[in-house]
C-alpha positions in Angstrom: 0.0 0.0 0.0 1.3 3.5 -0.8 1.2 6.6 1.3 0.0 8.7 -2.4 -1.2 6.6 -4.7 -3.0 9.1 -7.8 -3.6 7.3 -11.2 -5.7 9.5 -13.1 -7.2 8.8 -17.0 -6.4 11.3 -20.4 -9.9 12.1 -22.5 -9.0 10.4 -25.9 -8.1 12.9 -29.6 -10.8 11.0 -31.5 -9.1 9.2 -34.6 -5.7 9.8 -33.2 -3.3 6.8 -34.0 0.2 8.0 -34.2 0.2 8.6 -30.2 -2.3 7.9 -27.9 -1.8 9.0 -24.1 -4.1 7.3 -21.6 -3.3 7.9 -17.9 -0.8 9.0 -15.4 -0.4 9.1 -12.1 2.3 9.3 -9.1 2.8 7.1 -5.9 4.6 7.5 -2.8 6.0 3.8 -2.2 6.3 2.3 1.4 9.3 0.5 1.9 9.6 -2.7 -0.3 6.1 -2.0 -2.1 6.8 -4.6 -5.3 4.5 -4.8 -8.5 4.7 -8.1 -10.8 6.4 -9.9 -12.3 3.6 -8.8 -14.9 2.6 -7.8 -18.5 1.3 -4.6 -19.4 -0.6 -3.8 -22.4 0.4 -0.3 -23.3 3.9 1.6 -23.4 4.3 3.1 -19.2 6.9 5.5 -18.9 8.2 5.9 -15.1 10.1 8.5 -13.6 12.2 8.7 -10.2 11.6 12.1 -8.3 13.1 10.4 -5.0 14.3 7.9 -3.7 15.9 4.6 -5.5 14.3 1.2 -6.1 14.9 -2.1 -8.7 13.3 -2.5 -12.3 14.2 -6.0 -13.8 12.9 -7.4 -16.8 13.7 -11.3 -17.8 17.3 -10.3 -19.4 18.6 -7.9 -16.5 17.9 -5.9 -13.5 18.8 -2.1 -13.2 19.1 -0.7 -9.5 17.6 3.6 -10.1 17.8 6.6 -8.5 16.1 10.3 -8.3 16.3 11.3 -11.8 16.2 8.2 -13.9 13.5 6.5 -15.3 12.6 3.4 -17.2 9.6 2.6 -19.5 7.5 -0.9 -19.4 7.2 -2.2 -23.2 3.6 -3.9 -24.0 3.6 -7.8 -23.3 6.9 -7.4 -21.4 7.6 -9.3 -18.4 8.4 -7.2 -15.9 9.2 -6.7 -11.9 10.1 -3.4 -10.2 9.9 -2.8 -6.3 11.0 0.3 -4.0 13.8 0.0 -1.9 13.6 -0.6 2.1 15.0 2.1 3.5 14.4 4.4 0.7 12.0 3.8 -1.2 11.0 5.8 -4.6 8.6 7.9 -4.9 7.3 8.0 -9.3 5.1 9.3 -11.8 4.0 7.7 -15.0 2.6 8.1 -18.3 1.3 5.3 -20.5 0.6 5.8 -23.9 0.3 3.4 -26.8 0.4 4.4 -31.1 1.8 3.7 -34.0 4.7 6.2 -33.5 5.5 5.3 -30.0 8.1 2.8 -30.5 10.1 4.7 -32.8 9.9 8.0 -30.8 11.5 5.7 -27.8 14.0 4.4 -30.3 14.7 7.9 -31.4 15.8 8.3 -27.4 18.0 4.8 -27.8 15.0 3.5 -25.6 14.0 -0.1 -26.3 13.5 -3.4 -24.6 16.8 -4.2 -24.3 17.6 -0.8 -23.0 14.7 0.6 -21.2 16.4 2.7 -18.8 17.2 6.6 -18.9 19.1 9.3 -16.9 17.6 13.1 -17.0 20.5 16.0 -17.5 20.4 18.5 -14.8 17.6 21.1 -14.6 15.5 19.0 -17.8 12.2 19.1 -16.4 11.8 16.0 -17.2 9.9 15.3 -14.3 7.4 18.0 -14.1 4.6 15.8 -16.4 2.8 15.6 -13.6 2.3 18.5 -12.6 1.7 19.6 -16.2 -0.9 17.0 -16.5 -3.0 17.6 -13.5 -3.0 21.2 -14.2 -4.5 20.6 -17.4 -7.2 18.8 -16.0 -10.9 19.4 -16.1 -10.0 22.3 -18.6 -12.0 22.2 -22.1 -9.0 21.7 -24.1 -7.1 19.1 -21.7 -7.0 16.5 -24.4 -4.9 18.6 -27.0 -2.3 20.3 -23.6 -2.4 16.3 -22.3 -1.4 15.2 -26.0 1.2 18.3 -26.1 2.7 17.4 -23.1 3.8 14.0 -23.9 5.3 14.8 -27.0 7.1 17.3 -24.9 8.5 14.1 -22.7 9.6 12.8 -26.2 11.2 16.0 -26.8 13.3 15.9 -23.3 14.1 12.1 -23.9 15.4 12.7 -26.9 17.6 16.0 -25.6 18.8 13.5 -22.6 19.5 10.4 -24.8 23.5 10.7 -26.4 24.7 11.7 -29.6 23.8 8.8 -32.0 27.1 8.3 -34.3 27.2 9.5 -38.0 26.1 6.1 -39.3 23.4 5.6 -37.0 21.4 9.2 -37.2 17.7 8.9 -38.1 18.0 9.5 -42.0 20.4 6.6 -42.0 18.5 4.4 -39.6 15.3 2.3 -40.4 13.2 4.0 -38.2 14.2 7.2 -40.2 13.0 5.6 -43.4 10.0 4.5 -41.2 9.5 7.7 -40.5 9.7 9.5 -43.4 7.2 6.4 -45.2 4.8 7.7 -42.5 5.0 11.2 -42.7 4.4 10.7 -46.8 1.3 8.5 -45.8 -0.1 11.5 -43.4 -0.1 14.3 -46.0 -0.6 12.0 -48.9 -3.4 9.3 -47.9 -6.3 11.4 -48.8 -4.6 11.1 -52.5 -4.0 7.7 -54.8 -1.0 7.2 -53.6 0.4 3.3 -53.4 2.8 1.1 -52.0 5.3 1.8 -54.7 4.7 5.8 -54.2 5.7 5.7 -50.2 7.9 3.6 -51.4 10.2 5.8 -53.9 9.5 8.7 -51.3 11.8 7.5 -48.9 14.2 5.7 -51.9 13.9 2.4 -50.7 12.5 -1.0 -52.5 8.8 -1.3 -51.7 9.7 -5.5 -50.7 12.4 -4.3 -48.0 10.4 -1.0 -47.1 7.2 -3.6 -46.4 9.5 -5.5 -44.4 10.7 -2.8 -42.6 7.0 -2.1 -40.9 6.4 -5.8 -40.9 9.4 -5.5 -38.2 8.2 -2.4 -36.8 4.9 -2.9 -36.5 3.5 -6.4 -37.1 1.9 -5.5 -40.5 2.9 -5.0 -44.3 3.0 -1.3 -45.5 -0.3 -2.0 -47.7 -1.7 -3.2 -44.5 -0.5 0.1 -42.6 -1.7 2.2 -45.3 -5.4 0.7 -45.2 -5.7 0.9 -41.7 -4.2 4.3 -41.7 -6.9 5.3 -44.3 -10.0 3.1 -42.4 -9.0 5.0 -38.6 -8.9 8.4 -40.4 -12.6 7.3 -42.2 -14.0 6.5 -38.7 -13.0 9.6 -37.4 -14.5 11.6 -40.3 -17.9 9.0 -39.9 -18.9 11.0 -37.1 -19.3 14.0 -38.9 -23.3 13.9 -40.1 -22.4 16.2 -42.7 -20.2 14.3 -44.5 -21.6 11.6 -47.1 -20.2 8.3 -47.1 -19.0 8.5 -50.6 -17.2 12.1 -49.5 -15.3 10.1 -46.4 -14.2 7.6 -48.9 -12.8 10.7 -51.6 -11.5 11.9 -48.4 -8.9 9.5 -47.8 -8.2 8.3 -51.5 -10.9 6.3 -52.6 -12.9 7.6 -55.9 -15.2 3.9 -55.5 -17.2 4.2 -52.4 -17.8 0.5 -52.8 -14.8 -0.3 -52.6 -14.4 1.9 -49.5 -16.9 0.4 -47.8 -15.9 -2.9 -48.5 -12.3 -1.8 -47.3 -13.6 -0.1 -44.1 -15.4 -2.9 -43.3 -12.5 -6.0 -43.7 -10.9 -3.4 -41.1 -13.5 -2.3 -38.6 -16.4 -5.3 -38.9 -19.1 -2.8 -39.9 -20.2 -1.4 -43.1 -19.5 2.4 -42.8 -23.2 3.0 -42.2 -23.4 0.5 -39.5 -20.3 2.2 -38.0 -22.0 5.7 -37.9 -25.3 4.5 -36.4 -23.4 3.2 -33.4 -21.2 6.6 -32.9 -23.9 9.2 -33.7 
């Protein structure tokens, strides 16, 4: 049992994919208070603000202080506890989306490195704080959404110099990246797999491969349900026609939309508006 224990929920951006943020909170530890081993389903970022405790995952066990951190990977085995004398006092922030892995990476945070160390006077920490003063507020989805990217933004400012051959534009998750960022100003067009694919100047076989690695799922496969999360979002606009949400995000057939939108989502696009309106 903790002496503060606050875990707290993030309102949803509606149709948001590339990063998601769904709670936070903070806890006071009593000596020797232990979660897991366990699995999480969702990326859960933790930082020290006092005090030192243990994080171990199955390959190795990392002993953490005030001002370090270390993030939980989904369906990763896990065990962390505070220590007896001094135990840790932490926030967190768990997120999940399609950019969240390579944002980590981007901070040389992975599974087999899931530890960090803040520089002096970062403000790493102060997400909290940030957090619960946005709440309740009108806009406290977009400020909760801004601040995590901000916690991106310090990672990546803590995390060392990657070498020459290893900075993002050489990198796969830079060609990951820039596939990505060609799919979110270009998917309301015709583009194809062979379009992303000679936007980033790689072979379409190896780029596929690429996200198959990354993110369980061929590029044509990302691009569809890309397209199909960016339809439902657009869906619940009663405004908008079915036939313009599938011009919308590149399909001229809105059969073939429909057919699309429903191999991803189980309902016909109809079906899907009647349950969200």
């Amino acid at each position: 049992m903790a002496r503060i224990n606050d875990n707290c929920t993030v309102p949803a951006i509606q149709g948001q994919m590339d990063l998601n943020m769904q709670f936070f909170g903070l806890e006071e530890c009593l000596p020797g208070h232990t979660w897991g081993p366990g699995l999480r389903d969702s990326y859960i970022l933790h930082y020290v603000h006092c005090g030192c405790g243990v994080f171990r995952t199955a390959e190795k066990t990392y002993e953490l202080q005030s001002g370090q951190g270390f993030v939980i990977f989904p369906e990763t085995l896990v065990h962390y506890s505070a220590d007896e004398t001094d135990p840790w006092t932490y926030s967190w922030i768990g997120f999940t989306g399609m950019n969240a892995k390579s944002l980590l990476q981007r901070a040389q945070i992975h599974a087999g490195n899931p530890v960090f160390t803040e520089l002096s006077e970062n403000g790493l920490g102060s997400f909290y704080r940030d957090l619960k003063a946005a709440e309740g507020q009108r806009d406290s989805d977009i400020i909760s959404h801004s601040i995590l990217y901000r916690v991106f933004a310090d990672l990546i400012r803590c995390s060392p110099e990657p070498a020459d051959g290893q900075k993002p534009r050489h990198s796969r998750e830079g060609y990951i990246r820039k596939a990505i960022e060609y799919i979110e100003s270009g998917y309301s067009q015709k583009i194809s797999v062979l379009d992303i694919a000679r936007s980033v100047g790689l072979d379409r076989t190896y780029l596929s491969g690429l996200f198959k690695e990354q993110y369980g799922m061929s590029l044509q496969s990302f691009l569809l349900e890309y397209r199909m999360n960016r339809a439902a979002d657009l869906l619940r606009n009663p405004e908008l026609s079915v036939s313009d949400v599938s011009r919308s995000v590149g399909y001229i057939d809105p059969f073939l939309f429909s057919k699309m939108f429903k191999k991803v989502t189980g309902s016909s696009p109809r079906q899907y508006r009647e349950t969200r309106l």
